[in-house]
NUTORLUM-29528 format. One record per atom (N, C-alpha, C): x, y, z. Coordinates in steps of 0.02 Angstrom, whole numbers, padded with zeros to 5 digits, always signed. Atoms other than C-alpha are relative to their C-alpha. Example, Ala and Ser with C-alpha at 12.3 -4.5 7.8 and 13.67 -1.06 7.14 Angstrom:
! NUTORLUM-29528
+00045-00059+00000;+00615-00225+00390;+00045+00060+00000;-00042-00059-00003;+00684-00053+00357;-00039+00055+00037;
***
This chain:
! NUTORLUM-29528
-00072-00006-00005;-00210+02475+10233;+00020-00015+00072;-00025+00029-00046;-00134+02388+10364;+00075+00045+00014;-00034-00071-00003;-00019+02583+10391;+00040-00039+00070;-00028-00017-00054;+00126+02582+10507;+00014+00061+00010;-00004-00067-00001;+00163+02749+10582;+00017+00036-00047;-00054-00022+00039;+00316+02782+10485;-00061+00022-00069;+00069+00021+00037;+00179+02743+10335;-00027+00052+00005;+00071-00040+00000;+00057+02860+10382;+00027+00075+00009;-00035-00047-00005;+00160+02995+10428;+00038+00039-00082;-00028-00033+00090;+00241+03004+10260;-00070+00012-00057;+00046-00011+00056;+00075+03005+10174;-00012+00070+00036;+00026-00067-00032;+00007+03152+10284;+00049+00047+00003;-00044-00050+00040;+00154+03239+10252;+00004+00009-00074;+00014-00005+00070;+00159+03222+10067;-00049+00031-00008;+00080-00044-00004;-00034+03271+10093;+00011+00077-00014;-00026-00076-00022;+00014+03428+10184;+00034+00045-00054;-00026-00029+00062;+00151+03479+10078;-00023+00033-00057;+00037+00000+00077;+00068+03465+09907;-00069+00057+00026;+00055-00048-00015;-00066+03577+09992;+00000+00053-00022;-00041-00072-00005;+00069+03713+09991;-00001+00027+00074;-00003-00017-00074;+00066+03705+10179;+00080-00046+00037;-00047+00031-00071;+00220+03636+10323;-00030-00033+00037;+00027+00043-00062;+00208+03488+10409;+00050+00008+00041;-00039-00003-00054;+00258+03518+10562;+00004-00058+00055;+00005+00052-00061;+00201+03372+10685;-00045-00060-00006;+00052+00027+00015;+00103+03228+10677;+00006-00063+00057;+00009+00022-00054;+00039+03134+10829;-00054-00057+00005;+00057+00079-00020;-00063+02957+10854;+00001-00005+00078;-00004-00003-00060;-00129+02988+11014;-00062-00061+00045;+00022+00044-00012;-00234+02866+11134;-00080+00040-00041;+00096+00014+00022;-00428+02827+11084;-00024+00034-00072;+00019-00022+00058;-00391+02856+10915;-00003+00077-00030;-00011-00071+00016;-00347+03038+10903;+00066+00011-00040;-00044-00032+00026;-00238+03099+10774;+00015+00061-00027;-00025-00096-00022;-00166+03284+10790;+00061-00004-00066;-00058-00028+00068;-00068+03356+10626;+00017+00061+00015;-00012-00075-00011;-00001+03534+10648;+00032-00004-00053;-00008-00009+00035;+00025+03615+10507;+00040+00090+00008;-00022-00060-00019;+00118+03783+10465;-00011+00040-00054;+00004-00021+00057;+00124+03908+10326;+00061+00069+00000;-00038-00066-00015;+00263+04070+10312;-00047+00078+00042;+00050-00074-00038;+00119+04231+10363;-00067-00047+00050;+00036+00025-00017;+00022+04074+10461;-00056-00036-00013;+00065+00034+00028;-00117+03964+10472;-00072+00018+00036;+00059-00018-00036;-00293+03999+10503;-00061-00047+00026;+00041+00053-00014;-00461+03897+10536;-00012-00022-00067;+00024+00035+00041;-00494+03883+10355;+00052-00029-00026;-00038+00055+00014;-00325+03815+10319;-00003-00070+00031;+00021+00073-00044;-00347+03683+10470;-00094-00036-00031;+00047+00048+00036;-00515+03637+10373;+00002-00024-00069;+00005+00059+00062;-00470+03605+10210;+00069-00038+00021;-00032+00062-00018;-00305+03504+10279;-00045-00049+00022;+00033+00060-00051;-00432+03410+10390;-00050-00030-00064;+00055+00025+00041;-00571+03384+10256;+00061-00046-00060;-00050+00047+00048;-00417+03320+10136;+00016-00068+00006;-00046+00045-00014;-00331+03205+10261;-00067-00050+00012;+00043+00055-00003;-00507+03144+10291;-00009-00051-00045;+00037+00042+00076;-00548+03069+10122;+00089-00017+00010;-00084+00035-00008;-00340+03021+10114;-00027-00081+00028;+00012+00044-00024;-00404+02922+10276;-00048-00066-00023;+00051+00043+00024;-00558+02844+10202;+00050-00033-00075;-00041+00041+00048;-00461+02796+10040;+00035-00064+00013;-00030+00014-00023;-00341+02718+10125;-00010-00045+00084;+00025+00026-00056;-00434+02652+10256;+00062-00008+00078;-00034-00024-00046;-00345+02720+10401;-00041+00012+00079;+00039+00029-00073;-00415+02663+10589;-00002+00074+00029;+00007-00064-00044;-00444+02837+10700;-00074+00019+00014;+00104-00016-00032;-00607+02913+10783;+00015+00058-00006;+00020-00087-00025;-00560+03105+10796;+00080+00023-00052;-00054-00009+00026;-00415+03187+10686;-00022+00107+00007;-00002-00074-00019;-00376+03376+10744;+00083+00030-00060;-00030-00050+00026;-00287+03500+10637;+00019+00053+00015;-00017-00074-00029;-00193+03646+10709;+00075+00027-00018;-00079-00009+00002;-00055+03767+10691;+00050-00005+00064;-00043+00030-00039;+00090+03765+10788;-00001+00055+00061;+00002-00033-00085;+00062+03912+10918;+00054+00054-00020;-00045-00014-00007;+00156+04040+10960;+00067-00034+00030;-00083+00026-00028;+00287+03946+11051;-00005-00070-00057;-00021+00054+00039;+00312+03826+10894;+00050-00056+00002;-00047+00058-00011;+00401+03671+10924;+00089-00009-00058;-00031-00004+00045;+00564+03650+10829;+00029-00066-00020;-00034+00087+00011;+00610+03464+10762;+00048+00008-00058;-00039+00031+00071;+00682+03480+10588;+00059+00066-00019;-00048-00031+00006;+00846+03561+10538;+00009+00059-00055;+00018-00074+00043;+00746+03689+10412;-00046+00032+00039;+00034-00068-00064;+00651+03758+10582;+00046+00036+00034;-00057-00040-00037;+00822+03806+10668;+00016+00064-00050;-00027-00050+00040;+00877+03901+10495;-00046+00034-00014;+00034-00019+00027;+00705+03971+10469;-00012+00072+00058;+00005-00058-00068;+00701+04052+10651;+00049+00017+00020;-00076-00023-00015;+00875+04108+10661;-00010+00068+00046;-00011-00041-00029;+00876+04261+10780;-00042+00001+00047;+00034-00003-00051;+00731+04194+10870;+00003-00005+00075;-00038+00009-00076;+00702+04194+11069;-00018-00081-00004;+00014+00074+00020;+00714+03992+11075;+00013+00000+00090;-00025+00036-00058;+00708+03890+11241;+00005-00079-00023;-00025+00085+00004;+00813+03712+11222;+00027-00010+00062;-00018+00023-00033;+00828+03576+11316;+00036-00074-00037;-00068+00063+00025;+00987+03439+11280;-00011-00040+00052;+00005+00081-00044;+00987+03257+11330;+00044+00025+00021;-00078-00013-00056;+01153+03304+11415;+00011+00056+00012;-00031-00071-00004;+01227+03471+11504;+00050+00010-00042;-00051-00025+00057;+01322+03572+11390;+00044+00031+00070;-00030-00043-00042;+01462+03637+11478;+00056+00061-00043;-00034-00065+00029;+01556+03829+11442;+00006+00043+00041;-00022-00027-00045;+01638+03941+11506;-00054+00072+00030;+00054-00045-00043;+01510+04061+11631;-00061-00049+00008;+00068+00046+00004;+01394+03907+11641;+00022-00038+00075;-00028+00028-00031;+01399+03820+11825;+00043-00069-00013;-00031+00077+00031;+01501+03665+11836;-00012-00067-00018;+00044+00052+00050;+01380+03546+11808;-00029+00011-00056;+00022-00018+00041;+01335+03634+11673;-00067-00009-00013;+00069-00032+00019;+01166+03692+11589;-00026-00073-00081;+00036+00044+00043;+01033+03564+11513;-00054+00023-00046;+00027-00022+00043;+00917+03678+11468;+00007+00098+00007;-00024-00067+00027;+00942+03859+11389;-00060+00036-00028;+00043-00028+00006;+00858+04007+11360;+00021+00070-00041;-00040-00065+00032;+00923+04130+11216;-00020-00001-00059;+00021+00022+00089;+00934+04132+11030;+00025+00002-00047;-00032+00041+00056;+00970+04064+10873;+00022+00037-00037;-00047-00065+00018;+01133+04145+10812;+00031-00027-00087;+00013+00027+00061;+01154+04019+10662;-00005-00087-00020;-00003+00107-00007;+01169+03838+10580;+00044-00012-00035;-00067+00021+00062;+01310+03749+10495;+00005-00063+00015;-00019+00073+00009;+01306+03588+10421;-00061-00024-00017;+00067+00044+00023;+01172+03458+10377;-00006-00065+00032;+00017+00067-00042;+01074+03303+10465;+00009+00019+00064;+00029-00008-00081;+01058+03267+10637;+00089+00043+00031;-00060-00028-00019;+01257+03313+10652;+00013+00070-00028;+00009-00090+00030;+01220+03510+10591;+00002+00028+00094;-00021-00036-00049;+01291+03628+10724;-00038+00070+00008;+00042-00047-00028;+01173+03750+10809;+00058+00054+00028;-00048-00059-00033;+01268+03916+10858;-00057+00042+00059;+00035-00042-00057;+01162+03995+11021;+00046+00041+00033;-00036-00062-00054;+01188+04144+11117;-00042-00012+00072;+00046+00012-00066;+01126+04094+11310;-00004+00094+00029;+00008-00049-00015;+01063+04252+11375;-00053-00021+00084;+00068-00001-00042;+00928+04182+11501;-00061+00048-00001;+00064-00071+00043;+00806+04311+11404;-00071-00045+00045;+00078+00038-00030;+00606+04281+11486;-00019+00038-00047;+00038-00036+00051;+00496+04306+11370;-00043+00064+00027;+00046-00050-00028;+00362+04468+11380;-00026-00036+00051;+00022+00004-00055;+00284+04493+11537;-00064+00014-00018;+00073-00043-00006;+00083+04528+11541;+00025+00051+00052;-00001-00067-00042;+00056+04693+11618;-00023-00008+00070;+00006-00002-00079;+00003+04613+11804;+00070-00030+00001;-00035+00052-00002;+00151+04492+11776;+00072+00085+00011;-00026-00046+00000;+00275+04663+11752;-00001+00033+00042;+00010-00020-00063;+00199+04755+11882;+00006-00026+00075;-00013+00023-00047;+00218+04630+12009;+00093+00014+00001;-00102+00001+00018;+00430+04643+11938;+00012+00060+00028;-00004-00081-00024;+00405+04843+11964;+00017+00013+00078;+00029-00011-00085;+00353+04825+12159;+00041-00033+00018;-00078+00040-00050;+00499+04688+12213;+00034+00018-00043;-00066-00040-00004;+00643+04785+12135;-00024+00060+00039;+00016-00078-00042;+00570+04963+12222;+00005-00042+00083;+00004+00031-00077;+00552+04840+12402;+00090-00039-00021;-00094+00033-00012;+00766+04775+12351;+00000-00054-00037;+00002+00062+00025;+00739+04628+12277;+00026+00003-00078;-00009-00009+00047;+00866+04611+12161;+00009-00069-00045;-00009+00048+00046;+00869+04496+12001;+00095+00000-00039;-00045-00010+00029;+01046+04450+11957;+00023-00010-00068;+00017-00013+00067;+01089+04502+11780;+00069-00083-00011;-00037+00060+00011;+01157+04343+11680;+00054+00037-00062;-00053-00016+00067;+01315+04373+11552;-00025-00040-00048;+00016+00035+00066;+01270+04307+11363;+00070-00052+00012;-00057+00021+00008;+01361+04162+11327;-00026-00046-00055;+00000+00039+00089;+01412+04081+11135;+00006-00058+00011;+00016+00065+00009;+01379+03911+11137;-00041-00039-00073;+00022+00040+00054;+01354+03749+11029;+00004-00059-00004;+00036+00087-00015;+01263+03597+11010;-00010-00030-00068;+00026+00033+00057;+01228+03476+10880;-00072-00021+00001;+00070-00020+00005;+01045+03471+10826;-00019-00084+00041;+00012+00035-00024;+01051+03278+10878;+00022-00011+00094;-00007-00005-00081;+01089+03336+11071;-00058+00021+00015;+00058-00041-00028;+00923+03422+11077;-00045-00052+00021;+00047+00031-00021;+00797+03337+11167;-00072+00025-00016;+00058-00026+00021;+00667+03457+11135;-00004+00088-00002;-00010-00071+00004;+00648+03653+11092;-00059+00030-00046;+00065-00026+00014;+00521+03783+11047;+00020+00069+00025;+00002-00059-00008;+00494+03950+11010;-00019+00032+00074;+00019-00039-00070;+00464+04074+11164;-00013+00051-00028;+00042-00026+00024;+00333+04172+11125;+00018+00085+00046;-00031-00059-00036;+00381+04371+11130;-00048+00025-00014;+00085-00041+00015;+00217+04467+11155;-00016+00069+00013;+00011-00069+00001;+00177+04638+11142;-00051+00031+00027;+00065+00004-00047;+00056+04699+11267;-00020+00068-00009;+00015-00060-00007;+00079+04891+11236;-00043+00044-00067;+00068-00031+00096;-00015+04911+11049;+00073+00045-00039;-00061-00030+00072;+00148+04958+10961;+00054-00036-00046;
***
């Protein structure tokens, strides 16, 4: 098969899918490496990334599909967000986006803000022109416990962090340049 991306992409999605798994990403990278990330609702593990991989293999051989190395993984905690059923799926999440262009609003400087750091308040509409509703908060994700403790010791020495106001903002999903979960981690066992 003489596969163009487009091509190959839609088969390895179809693949995926029909698995009963989420395709989330799929990457043709140099020297013949091709990277799939896959997803599932309660996650994916190593033996889901082996029977996708053992699948897409024989797919490949069928299909005679050129590559030297094909990696299978999920998407991470900080999950990437491309398609306009990842915005509605993570609705209240902490998200960091970044827009081809500054958005500008009111409490945002005057060149306004390119990339944002809050979370997803809802969605309305469909296709690339579906309207993202964010709340900017400048939220940081968890701290590790040296990462915290260093925060503890410069506010007690003055050092103050100035608090940011939330602000309601909204973008169309085709302004995003790129965005991904921000991974909120729990360090204390509760």
């Amino acid at each position: 098969m003489s596969e163009t991306t487009t091509d190959l992409v839609a088969l390895v999605e179809n693949t995926v899918t029909g698995m009963g798994y989420e395709f989330v990403d799929f990457e043709r990278l140099a020297r013949g490496l091709i990277r799939v990330t896959i997803d599932r609702e309660n996650g994916v593990g190593v033996d889901d990334c082996e029977q996708v991989s053992n699948q897409l293999s024989y797919l490949f051989t069928v299909e005679d599909v050129a590559y030297e190395r094909l990696e299978v993984s999920s998407p991470g905690v900080e999950r990437p967000l491309k398609r306009l059923s990842d915005w509605q799926r993570f609705v209240g999440a902490l998200t960091h986006v970044e827009l081809f262009n500054p958005l500008y609003a009111e409490g945002f400087p005057e060149a306004g803000r390119r990339k944002l750091d809050g979370r997803i308040q809802g969605v309305r509409g469909e296709g690339a022109q579906a309207v993202i509703d964010f709340l900017f908060t400048d939220e940081k994700p968890a701290k590790t416990p040296a990462q915290a403790a260093r925060e503890r010791i410069a506010q007690k020495r003055g050092k103050k962090v100035a608090a940011v106001e939330p602000v309601a903002v909204s973008f169309t999903l085709d302004q995003v340049d790129r965005a991904h979960l921000v991974a909120e981690l729990n360090f204390k066992g509760n």
